[in-house]
C-alpha positions as CSV (number, residue, x, y, z in Angstrom):
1,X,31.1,-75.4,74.8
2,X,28.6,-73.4,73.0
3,X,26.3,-75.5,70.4
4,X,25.3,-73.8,67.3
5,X,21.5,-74.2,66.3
6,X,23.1,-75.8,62.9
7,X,24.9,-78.7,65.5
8,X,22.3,-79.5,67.8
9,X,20.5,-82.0,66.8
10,X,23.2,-83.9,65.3
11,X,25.1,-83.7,69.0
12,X,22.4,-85.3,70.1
13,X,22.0,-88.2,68.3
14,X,25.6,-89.3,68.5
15,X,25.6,-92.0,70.5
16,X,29.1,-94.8,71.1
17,X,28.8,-98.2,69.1
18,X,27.7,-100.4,72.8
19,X,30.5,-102.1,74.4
20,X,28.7,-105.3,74.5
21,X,29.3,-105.5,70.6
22,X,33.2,-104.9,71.1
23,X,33.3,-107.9,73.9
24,X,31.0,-110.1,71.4
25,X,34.3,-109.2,68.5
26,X,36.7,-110.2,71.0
27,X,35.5,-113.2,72.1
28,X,35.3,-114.4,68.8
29,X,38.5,-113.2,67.6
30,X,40.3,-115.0,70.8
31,X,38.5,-118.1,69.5
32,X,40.2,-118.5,65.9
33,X,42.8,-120.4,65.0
34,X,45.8,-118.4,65.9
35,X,48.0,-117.3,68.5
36,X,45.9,-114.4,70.9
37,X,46.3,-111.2,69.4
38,X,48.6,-112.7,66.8
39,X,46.7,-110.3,63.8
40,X,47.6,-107.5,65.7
41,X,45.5,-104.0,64.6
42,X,43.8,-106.1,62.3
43,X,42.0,-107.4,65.3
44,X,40.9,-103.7,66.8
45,X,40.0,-103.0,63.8
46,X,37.1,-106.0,63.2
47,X,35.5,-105.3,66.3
48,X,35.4,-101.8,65.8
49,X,33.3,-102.2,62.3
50,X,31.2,-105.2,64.1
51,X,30.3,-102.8,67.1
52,X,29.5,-99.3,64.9
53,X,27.4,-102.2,62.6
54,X,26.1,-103.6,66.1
55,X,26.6,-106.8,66.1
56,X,26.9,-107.4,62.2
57,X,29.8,-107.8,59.6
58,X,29.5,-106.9,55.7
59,X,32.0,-108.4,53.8
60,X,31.0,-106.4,50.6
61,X,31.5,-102.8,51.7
62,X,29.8,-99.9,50.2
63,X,33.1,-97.3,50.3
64,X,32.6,-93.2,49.4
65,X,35.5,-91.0,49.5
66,X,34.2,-87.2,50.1
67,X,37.2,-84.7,49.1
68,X,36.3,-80.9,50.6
69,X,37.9,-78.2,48.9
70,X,38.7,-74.4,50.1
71,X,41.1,-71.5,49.7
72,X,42.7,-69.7,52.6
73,X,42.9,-66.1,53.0
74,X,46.5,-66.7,54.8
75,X,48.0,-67.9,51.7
76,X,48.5,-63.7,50.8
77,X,51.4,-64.1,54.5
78,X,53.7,-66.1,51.9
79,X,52.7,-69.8,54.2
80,X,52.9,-71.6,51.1
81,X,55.3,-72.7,48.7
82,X,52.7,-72.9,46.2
83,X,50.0,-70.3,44.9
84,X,46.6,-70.2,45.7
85,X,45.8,-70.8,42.5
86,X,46.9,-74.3,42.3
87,X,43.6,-75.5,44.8
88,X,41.0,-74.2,41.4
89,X,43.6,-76.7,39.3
90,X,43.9,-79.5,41.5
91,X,40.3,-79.9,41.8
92,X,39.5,-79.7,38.4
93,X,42.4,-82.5,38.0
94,X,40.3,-84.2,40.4
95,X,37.0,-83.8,38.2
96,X,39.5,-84.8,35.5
97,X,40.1,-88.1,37.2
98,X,43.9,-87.4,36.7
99,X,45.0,-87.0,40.6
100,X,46.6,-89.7,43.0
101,X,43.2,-90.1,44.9
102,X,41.0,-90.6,41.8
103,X,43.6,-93.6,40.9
104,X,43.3,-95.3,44.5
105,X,39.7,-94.2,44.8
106,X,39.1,-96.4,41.1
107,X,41.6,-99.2,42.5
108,X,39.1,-100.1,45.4
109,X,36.0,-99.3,44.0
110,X,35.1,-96.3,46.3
111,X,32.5,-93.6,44.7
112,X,34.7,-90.4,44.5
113,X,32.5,-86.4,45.3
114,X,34.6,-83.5,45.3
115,X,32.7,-80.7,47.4
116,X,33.4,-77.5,46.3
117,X,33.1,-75.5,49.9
118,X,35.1,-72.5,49.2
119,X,37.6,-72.4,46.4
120,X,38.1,-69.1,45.1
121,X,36.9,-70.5,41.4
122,X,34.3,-71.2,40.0
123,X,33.8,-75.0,37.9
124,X,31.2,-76.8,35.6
125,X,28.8,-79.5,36.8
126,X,29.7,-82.3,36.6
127,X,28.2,-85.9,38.4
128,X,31.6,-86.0,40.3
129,X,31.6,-82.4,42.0
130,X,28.9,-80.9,45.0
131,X,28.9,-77.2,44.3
132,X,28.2,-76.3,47.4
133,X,30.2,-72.8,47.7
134,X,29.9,-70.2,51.0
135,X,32.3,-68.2,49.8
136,X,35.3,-67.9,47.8
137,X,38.4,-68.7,50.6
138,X,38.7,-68.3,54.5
139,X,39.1,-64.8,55.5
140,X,43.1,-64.2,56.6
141,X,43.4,-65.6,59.9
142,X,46.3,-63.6,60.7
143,X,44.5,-60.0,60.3
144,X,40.7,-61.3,61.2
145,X,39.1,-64.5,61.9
146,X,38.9,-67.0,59.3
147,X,35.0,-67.1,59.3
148,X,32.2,-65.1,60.4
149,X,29.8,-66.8,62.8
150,X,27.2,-67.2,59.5
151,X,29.7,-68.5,57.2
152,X,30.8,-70.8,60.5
153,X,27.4,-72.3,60.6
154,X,27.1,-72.6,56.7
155,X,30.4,-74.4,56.2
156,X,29.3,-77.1,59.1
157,X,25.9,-77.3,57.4
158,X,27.5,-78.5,53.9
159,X,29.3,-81.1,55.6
160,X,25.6,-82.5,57.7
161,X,24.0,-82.3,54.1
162,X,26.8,-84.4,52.8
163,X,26.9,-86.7,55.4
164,X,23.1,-87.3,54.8
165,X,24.5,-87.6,51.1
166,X,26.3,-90.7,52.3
167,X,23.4,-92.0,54.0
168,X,21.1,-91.9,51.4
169,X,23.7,-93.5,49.0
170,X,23.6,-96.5,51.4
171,X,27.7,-96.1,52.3
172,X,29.2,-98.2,54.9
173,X,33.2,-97.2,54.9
174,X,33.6,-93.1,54.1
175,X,36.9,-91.7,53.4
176,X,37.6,-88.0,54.4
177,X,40.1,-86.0,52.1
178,X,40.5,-82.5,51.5
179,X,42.5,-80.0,49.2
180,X,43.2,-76.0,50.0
181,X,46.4,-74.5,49.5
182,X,47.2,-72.7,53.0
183,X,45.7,-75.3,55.1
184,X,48.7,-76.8,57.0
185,X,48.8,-73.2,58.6
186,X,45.1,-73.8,60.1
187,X,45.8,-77.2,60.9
188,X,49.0,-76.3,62.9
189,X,47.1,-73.8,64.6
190,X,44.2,-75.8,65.2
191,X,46.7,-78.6,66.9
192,X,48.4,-76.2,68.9
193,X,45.4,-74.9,70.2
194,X,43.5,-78.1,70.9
195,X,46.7,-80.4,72.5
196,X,48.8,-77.2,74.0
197,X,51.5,-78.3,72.3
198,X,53.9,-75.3,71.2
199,X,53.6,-74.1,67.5
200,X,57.0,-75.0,66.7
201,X,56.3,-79.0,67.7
202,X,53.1,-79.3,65.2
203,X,54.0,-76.9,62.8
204,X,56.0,-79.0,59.7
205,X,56.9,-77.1,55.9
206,X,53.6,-78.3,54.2
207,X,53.8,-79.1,50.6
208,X,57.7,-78.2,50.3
209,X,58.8,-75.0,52.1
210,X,62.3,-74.6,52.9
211,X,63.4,-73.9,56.2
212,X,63.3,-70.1,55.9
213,X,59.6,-70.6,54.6
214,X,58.4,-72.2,57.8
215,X,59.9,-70.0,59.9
216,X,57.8,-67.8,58.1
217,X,54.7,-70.1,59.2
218,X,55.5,-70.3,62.4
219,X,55.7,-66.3,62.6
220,X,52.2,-66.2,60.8
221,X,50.8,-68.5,63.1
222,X,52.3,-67.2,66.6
223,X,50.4,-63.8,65.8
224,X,47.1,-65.3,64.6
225,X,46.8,-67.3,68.4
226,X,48.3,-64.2,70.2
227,X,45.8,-61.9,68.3
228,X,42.5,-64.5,68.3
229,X,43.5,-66.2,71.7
230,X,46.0,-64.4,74.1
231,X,44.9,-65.9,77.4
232,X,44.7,-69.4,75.3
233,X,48.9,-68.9,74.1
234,X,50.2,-67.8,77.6
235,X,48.0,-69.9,79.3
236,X,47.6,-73.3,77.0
237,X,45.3,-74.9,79.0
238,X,41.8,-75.2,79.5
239,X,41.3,-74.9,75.6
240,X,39.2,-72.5,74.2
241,X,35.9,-73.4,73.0
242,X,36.3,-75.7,69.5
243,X,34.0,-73.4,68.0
244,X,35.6,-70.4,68.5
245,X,39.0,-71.9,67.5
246,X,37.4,-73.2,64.1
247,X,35.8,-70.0,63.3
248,X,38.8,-68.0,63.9
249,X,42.0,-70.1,62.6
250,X,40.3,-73.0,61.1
251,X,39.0,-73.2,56.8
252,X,35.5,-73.8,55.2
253,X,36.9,-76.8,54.1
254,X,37.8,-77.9,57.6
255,X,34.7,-76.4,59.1
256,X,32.5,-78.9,56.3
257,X,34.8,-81.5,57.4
258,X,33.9,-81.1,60.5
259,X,30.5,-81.2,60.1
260,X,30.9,-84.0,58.0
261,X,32.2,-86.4,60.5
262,X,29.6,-85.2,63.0
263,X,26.5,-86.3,60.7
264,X,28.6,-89.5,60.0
265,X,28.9,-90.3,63.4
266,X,25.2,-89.7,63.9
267,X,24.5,-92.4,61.4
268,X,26.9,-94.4,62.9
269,X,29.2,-94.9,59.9
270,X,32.6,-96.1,59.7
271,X,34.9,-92.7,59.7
272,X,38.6,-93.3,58.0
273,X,40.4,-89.8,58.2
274,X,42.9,-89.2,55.9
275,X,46.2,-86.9,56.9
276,X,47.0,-83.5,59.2
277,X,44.0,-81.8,57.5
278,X,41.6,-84.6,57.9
279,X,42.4,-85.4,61.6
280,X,42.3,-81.7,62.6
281,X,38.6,-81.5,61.5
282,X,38.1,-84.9,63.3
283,X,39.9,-83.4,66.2
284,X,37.7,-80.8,66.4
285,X,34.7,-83.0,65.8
286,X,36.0,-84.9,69.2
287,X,36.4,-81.8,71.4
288,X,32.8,-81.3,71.1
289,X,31.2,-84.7,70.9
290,X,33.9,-87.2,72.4
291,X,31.5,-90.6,71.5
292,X,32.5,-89.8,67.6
293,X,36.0,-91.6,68.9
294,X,34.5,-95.0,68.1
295,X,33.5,-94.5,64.5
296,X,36.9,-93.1,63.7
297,X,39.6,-94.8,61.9
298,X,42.9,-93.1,61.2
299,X,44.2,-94.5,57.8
300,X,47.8,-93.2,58.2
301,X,50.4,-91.2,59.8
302,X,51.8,-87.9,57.9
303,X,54.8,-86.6,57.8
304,X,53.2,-83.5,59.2
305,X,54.5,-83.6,62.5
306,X,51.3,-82.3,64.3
307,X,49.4,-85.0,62.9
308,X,50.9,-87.4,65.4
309,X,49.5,-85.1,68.3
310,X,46.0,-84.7,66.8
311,X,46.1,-88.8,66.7
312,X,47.5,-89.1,70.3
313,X,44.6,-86.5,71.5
314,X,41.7,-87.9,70.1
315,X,43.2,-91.7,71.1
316,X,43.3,-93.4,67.9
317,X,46.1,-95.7,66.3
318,X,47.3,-95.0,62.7
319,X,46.2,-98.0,60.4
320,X,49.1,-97.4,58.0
321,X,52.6,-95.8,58.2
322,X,54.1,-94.8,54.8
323,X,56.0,-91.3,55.0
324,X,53.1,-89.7,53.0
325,X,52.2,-86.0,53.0
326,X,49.9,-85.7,50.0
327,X,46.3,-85.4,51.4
328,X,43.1,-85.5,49.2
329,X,42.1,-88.8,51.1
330,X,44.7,-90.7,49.4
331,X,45.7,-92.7,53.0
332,X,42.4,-92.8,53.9
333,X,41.5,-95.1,51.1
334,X,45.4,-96.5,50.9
335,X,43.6,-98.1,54.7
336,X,40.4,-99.4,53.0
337,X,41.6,-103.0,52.5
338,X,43.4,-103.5,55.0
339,X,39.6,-102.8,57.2
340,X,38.4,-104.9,54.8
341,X,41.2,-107.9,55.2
342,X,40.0,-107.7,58.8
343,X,36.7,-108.4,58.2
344,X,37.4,-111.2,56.0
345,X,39.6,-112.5,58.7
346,X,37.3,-112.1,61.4
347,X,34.1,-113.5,59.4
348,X,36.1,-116.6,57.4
349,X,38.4,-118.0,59.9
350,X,37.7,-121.7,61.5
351,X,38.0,-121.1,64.9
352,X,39.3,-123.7,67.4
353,X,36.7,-126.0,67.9
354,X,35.5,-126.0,64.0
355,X,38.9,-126.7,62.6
356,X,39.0,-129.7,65.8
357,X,42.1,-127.8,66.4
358,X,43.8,-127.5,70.2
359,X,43.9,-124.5,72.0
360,X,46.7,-123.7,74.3
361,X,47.1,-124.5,77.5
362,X,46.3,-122.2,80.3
């Protein structure tokens, strides 16, 4: 895989949360008064936070949700039942406070930044918004690739800066959303070109296209591999290099995504990813720098049928299961107490020998 100067030293310092902590979880969760594995993923799910927090367990979470936003230069092939103007309005609802994920975001108390990576608009400051534009929408994927190596390296950049963001705000639990009309048809791609799965399996109909629609999509999409990766489509496997498959079918909002989750990792933070869009970027983020896998949390499973591939490549369980499609981070933070119930569990339980209560036998 080739490492971009803007990745390097953020590969580097990625290191797994240590086993040990994960066996120190375990052991304590088999002690509790309960059945073994009786709290099911909840129990997974408190060692996890106990290893990436090595060896520690915050009850009062610090949560951020980071929303990237982008336009896609594909939209123009008809991939969408909606126009590409709807991305400019939906994050200004956002800044509004009138969308889905500024209600759940309020509910539990998570601090809400829409990053502004590439929508083909331009907005006001305000405290809620990181204006942090490298241009306005991907290139079409379909006639050229969706980034040129500079804007590549910019994109992932805005995502390391707001990662450090995250850090410096002192946030323990970060939710990854996204919004960009288009975006399903770089995901799908994405998947089929990370798992080898055909385009038909992980391609769905996005925000509401009709059957003629995706059939349209899956046209769109065939061409784009064929033209970008024609060893890669006869020949699924090995891969071709992450990089080169974000910078050619990817978005600037998946790219800063991607980047994102790198710089989180780095700082070992607690990683939920939201749906299809999400888990692509995360996907990607695996391919090159597999340790990531332990600071990843997947809040729930779309409806987007390839999201269920990107979840069984990188090896990760969905926390939740609730036939959502909306994106924006809204299952991300939909998971959030649930990790938190864990915690609770796993810190306020008697075990065994506290409550004088017997185990059982052997």
């Amino acid at each position: 895989m080739k490492v971009l100067p803007v990745l390097a030293e953020t590969l580097e310092a990625i290191v797994p949360p240590d086993p040990r902590y994960l066996d120190q979880a375990r052991s304590r969760l088999d002690s509790l008064t309960k059945p073994l594995g009786s709290l099911g993923r909840l129990e997974p799910l408190a060692a996890q936070i106990y290893a990436i927090r090595s060896g520690t367990i915050q009850l009062q979470l610090k949560k951020g949700v980071y929303v990237f936003a982008a336009d896609h230069g594909v939209t123009c092939e008809g991939v969408s039942s909606y126009p590409r103007e709807v991305t400019a309005q939906m994050v200004q609802n956002f800044l509004d406070g009138g969308a889905a994920i500024n209600v759940l975001a309020r509910l539990q108390q998570a601090d809400l930044t829409v990053v502004d990576v590439g929508v083909d608009a331009d907005f006001s400051a305000v405290a809620a918004l990181h204006s942090a534009k490298v241009r306005y929408g991907s290139r079409n994927l379909l006639r050229e690739p969706a980034m040129s190596p500079e804007e590549l390296s910019s994109a992932l950049e805005v995502g390391l800066h707001v990662a450090h963001m995250a850090n410096d705000r002192g946030q323990d639990l970060l939710a990854v959303g996204e919004m960009g009309i288009g975006n399903t048809t770089a995901a799908s791609a994405i998947t089929a070109m990370l798992t080898g799965q055909q385009i038909a399996n992980v391609t769905g109909r996005g925000a509401g296209l009709d059957a003629a629609g995706r059939n349209t999509k899956l046209h769109i999409i065939r061409k784009a591999l064929k033209r970008h990766f024609p060893d890669a489509v006869s020949k699924p496997k090995p891969i071709p290099d992450p990089i080169d498959v974000l910078r050619c079918v990817g978005g600037l909002e998946i790219a800063a995504m991607t980047g994102f989750i790198l710089g989180a990792a780095s700082f070992r933070k607690a990683i939920v990813c939201d749906g299809f869009i999400s888990t692509s970027a995360a996907a990607l983020a695996y391919a090159m720098a597999p340790h990531i896998k332990g600071y990843l949390i997947a809040g729930h499973c779309s409806e987007e049928p390839g999201h269920r591939h990107l979840l069984r490549y990188i090896g990760i369980p969905a926390v939740l299961n609730l036939g959502m499609r909306l994106g924006e981070g809204t299952g991300a933070v939909l998971a959030m107490p649930i990790i938190e119930s864990a915690l609770h569990l796993y810190s306020k339980m008697a075990t065994f020998a506290s409550a004088g209560v017997s185990e059982a036998e052997a």
